[in-house]
N, C-alpha and C positions, 0 to 999 in steps of 0.2 A: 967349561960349564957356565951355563948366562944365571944369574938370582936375576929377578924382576924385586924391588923392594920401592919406599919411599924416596922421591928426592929430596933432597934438604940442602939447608943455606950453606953447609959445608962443600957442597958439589956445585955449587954455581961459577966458579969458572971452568971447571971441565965440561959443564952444560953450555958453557957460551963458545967452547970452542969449537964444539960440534956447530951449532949455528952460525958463526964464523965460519967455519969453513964449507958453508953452503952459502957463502953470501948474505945472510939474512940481515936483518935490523935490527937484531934485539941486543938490548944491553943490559950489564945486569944487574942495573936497576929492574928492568922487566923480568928476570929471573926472580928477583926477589919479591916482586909482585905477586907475581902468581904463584911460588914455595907459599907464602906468608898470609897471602889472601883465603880469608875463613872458605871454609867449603870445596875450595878446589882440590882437585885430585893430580897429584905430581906426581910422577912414577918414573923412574930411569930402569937399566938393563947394564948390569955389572958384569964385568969380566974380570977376575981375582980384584983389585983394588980399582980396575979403573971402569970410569962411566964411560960404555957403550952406545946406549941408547935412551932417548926420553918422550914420555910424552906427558900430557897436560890436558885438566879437561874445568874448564871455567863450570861454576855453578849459580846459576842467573833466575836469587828465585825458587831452587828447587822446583824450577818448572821445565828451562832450558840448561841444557848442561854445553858446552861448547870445546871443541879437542880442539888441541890447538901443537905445536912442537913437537912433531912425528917426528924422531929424526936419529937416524943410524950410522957412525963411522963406518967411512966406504969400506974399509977392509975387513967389517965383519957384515957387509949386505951378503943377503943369499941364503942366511941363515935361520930365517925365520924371527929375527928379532922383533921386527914390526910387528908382527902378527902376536907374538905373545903378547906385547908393551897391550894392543890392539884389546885383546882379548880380555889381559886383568883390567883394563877401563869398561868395558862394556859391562863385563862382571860386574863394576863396582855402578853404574851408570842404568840400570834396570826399572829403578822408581823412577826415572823420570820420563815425563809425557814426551820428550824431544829431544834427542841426539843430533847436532849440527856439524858445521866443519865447512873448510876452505882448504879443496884439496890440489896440489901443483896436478902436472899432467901424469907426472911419474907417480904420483900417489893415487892416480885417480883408479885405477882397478884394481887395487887392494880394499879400497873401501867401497866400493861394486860387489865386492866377494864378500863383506861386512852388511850388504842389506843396506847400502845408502843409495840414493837417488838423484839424480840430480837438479837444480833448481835454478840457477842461472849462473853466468858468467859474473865474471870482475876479471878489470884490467888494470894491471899494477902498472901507472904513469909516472917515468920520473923524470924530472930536470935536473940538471950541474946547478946553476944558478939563477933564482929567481931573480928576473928585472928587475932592475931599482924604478923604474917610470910605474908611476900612478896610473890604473887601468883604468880607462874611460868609461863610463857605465850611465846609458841611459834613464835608469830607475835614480828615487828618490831611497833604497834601503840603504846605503852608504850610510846614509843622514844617520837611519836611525839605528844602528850597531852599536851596543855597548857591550862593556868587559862583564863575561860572569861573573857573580857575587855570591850568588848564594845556588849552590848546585842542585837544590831541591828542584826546584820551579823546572831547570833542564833536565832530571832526573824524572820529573814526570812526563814532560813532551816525549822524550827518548822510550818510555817506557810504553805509549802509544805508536813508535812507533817499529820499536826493536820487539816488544811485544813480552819484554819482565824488565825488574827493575835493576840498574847497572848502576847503582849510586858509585857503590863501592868503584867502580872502575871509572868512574865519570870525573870522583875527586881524586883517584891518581894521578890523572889526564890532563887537572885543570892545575895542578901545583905544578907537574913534572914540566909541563910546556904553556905556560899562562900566554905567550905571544902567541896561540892560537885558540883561546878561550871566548868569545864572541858568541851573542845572541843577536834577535831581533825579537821586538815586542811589537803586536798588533793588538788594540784592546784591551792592555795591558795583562796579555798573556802571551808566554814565548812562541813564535813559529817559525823558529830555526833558529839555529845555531852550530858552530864550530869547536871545537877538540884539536887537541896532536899529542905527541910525545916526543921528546928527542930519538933519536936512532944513533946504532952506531956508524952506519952509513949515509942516511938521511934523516932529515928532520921530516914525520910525516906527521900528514894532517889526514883526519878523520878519526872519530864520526862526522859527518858534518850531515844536517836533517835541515829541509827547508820547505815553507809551504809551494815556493814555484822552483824553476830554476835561475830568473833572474838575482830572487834572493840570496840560492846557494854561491852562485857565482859573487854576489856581491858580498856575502862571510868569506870566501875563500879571498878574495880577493882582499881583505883586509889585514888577512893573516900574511901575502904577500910582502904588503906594504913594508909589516914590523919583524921580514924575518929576508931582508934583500939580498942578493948574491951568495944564500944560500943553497945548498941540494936540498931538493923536497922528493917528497914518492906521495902518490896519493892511490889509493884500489877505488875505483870508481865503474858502479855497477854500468855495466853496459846499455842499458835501454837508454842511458842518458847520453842520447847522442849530441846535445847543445852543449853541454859540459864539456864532452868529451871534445869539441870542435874547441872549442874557448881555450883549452887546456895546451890544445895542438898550437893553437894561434900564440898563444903564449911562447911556448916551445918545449913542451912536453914531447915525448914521444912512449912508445907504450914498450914495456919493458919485458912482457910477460903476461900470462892471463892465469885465473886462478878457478876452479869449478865450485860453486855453492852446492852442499849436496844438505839432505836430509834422512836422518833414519826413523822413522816415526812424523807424522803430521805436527805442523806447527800447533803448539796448543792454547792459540789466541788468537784474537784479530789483531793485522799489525796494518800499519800505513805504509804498504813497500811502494811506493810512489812517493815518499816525503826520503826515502831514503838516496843521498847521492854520493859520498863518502863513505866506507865503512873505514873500521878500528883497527884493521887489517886481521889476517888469518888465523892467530893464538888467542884473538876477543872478542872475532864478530863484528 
């Protein structure tokens, strides 16, 4: 017999084992993020005492809602667990203008059969070891990179261009992993900037927002600097194919792709051309 009920901070290592044992990155710190985080909707799938399955649905705004941690112990797939987890989110998920998500390939026609669509690719890039050598960079934005301070100012760029406001997720982003916290100012107003968070596989970066790509390359590229012969991951929308060349030339390689889908129309205007990083699959 499966209950579908809340999850809670009491279940957050039996939730990180199931993402463990899919290889994932989250740690649980980020379990407790999103348990703990006003608005979100945590749900798992019980089997007598133990967690089966879980999912997660960020709430950005109460305008975007965003699922994120589908995820079912392989010996009870088959059973329609997803579909339920599935369903009590959508239930609960009805008022909002927009239902999102980042779904693997194995996810992708269950939420096909859920009324999602799809919207574009991401390519989950990851390295062993970031270079210690200083990346050579023709522009002048190097210069002008500094540390976020005050997460307002990035909270409003991001919300132009992610298109609601992610403070909340912006200042977990910039305490949990401050060595990848970097803006640029023009005019003295932000036009790009970087994010990550630890992993427990890699350390990944993103969001990362930039008015060109030389600037995204030149934020990303300074979070190299302060984070060397580390593993990184970065989900990097596919249109950007200079990114994605830059990334190669470094020694990236692409690990995996992820589908953007939508159920409902975006209920804004966003900047998806400033977008080159996202926060990966459970944030958007």
């Amino acid at each position: 017999m499966i209950e579908i009920r809340a999850l809670t901070i009491k279940d957050i290592r039996q939730a990180k084992k199931l993402s463990d044992a899919e290889l994932w990155n989250q740690t649980e710190e980020d379990w407790k993020f999103l348990i703990e985080n006003p608005g979100t909707i945590c749900i798992a799938a019980k089997h007598r005492e133990k967690i089966v399955g879980t999912a997660t649905a960020m709430n950005y705004e109460d305008k975007i809602s965003w699922i994120g941690m589908v995820l079912v112990e392989r010996e009870f797939r088959g059973q329609g667990i997803s579909k339920l987890l599935l369903n009590e989110l959508l239930q609960q998920l009805k008022s909002f203008r927009s239902v999102k998500l980042d779904a693997t390939p194995a996810g992708h026609k269950i939420y096909q059969n859920f009324g999602f669509q799809d919207e574009f690719i991401i390519y989950r890039m990851t390295i062993d070891s970031v270079p210690a050598k200083k990346v050579d960079l023709k522009n002048n934005y190097y210069e002008k990179i500094s540390p976020v301070a005050d997460i307002s100012e990035v909270a409003e760029f991001d919300r132009h261009v992610f298109g609601a406001d992610r403070s909340q997720l912006i200042e977990f982003l910039k305490n949990n992993f401050h060595e990848a916290a970097w803006l640029i100012k023009e005019k003295g107003k932000v036009s790009g900037f970087s994010l990550g968070r630890t992993g427990s596989r890699f350390y990944h970066i993103g969001p990362l927002s930039a008015s060109s790509t030389e600037m995204a390359i030149a934020l990303i590229s300074k979070v190299f600097e302060k984070i060397e012969n580390r593993p990184v991951a970065v989900d990097v929308l596919e249109n950007n194919k200079d990114l994605i060349d830059f990334l190669t030339a470094v020694g990236f390689h692409k690990e995996r792709h992820l589908i953007r889908m939508y159920r409902k129309p975006h209920p804004s205007e966003t900047l998806n051309e400033y977008q080159y990083l996202v926060c990966g699959p459970e944030f958007g």
